[in-house]
Backbone bond lengths (Angstrom), bond angles and torsions (degrees), N, CA, C in turn:
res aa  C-N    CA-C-N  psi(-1)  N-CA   C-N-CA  omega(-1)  CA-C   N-CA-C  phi
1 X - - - 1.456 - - 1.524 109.15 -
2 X 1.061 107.54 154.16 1.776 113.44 -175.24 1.430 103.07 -95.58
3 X 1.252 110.44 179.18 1.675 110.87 -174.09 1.742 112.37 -62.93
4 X 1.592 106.16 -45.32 1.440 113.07 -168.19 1.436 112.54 -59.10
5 X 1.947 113.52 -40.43 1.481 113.39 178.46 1.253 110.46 -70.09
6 X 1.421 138.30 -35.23 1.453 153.31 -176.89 1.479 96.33 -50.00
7 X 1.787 125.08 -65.99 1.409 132.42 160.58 1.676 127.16 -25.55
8 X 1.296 96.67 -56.11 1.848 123.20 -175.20 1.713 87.62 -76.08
9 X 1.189 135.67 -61.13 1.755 126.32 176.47 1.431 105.56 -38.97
10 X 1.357 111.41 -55.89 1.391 104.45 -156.82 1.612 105.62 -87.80
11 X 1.107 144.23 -25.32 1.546 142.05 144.16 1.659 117.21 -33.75
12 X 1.400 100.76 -32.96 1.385 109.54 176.84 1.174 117.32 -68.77
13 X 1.455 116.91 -54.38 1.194 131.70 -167.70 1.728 108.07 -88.87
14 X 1.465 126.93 5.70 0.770 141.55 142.03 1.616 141.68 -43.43
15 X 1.749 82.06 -55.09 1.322 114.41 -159.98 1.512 91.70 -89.31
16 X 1.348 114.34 -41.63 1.599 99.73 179.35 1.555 121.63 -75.68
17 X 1.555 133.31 -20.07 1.008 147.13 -172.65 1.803 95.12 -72.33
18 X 1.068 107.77 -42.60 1.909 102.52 -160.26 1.723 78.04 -94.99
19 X 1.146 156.96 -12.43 1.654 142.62 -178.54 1.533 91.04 -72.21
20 X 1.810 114.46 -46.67 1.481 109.88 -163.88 1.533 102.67 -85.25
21 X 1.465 130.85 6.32 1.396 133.78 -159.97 1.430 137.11 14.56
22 X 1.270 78.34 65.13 1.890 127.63 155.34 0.809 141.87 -84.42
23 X 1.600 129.67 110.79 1.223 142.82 -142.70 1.624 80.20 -94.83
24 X 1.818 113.83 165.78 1.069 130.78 -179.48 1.539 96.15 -61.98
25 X 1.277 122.81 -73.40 1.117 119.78 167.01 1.489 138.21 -19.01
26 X 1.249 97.72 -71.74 2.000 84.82 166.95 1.209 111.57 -58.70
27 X 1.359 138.26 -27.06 1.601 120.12 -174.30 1.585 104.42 -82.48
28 X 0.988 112.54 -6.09 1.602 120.58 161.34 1.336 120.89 -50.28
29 X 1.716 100.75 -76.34 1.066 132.05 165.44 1.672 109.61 -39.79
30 X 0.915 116.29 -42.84 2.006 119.05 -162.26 1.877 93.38 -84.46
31 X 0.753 99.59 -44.64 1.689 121.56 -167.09 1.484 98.78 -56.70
32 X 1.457 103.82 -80.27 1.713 135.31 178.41 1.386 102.28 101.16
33 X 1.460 88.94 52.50 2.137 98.44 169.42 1.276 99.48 -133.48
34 X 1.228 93.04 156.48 1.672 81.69 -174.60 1.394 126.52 -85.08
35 X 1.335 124.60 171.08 1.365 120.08 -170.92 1.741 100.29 -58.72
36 X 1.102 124.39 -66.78 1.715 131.01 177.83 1.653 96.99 -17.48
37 X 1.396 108.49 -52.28 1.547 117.09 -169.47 1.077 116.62 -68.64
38 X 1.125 132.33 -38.34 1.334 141.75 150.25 1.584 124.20 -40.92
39 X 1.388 148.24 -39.31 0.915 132.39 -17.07 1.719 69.30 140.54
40 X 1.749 104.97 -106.70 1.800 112.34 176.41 1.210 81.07 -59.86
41 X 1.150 144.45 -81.91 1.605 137.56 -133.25 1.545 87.87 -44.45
42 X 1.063 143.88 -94.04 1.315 168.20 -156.99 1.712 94.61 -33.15
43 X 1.122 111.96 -65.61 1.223 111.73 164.21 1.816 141.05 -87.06
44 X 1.265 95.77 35.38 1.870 114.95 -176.17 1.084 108.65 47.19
45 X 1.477 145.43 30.04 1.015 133.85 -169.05 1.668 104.04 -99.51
46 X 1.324 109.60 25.11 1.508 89.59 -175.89 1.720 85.14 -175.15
47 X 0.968 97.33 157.99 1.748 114.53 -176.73 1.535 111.41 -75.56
48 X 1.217 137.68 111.45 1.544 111.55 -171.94 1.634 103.64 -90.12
49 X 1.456 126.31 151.79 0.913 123.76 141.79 0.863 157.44 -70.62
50 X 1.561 149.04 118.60 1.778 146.94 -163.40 1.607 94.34 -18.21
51 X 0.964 122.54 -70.28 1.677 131.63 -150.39 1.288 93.33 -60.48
52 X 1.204 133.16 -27.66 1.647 130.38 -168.22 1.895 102.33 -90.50
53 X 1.538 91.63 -39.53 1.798 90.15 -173.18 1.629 111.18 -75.40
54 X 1.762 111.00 -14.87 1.258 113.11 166.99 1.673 121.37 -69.04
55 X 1.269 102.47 -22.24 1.567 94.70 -169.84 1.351 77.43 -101.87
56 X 1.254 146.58 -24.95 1.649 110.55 174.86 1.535 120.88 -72.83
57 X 1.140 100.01 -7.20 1.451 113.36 -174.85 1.686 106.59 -69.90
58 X 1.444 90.46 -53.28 1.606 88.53 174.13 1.289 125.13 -98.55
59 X 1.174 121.81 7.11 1.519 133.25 139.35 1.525 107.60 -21.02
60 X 1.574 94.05 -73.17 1.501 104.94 -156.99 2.012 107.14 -103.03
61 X 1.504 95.30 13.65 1.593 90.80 160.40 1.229 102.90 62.93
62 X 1.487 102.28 38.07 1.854 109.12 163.43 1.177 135.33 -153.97
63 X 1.508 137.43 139.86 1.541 124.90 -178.12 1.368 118.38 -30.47
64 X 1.123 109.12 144.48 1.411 124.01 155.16 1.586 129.47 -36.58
65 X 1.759 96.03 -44.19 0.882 111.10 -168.04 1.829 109.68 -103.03
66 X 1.426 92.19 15.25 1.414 84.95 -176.42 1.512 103.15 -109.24
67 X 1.830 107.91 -14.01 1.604 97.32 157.38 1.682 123.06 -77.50
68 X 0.813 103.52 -6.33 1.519 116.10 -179.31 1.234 106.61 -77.91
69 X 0.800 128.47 0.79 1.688 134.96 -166.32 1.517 114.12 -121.32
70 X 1.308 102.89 78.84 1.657 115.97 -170.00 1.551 105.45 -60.96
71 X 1.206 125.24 -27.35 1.473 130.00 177.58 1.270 133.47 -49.32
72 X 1.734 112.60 -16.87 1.679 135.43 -148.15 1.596 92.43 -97.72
């Protein structure tokens, strides 16, 4: 991913964490990344890996591909 989608992921995954009102922390906790990780992710500071966007995926009880989808 390039910097801008890395940005647009983590706005995403932003945006869904405070809809379900979720502290960085519990999505830590739900995830099993750490809050820090959460954290760059949230703020693009770091590349996420599949395995990480899968457990956020089901964190929040949603496709993979439906965070991927900056359009929603």
């Amino acid at each position: 991913m390039n910097n801008i989608e890395l940005i647009k992921l983590g706005q995403k995954i932003a945006f869904e964490r405070k809809k379900r009102n979720l502290s960085q922390e519990q999505l830590a906790e739900l995830s099993n990344i750490s809050t820090h990780g959460i954290s760059n992710i949230e703020n693009g500071k770091t590349n996420i890996k599949y395995t990480n966007l899968l457990q956020i995926s089901t964190a929040f009880e949603m496709r993979v591909c439906e965070l991927l989808d900056f359009n929603l």
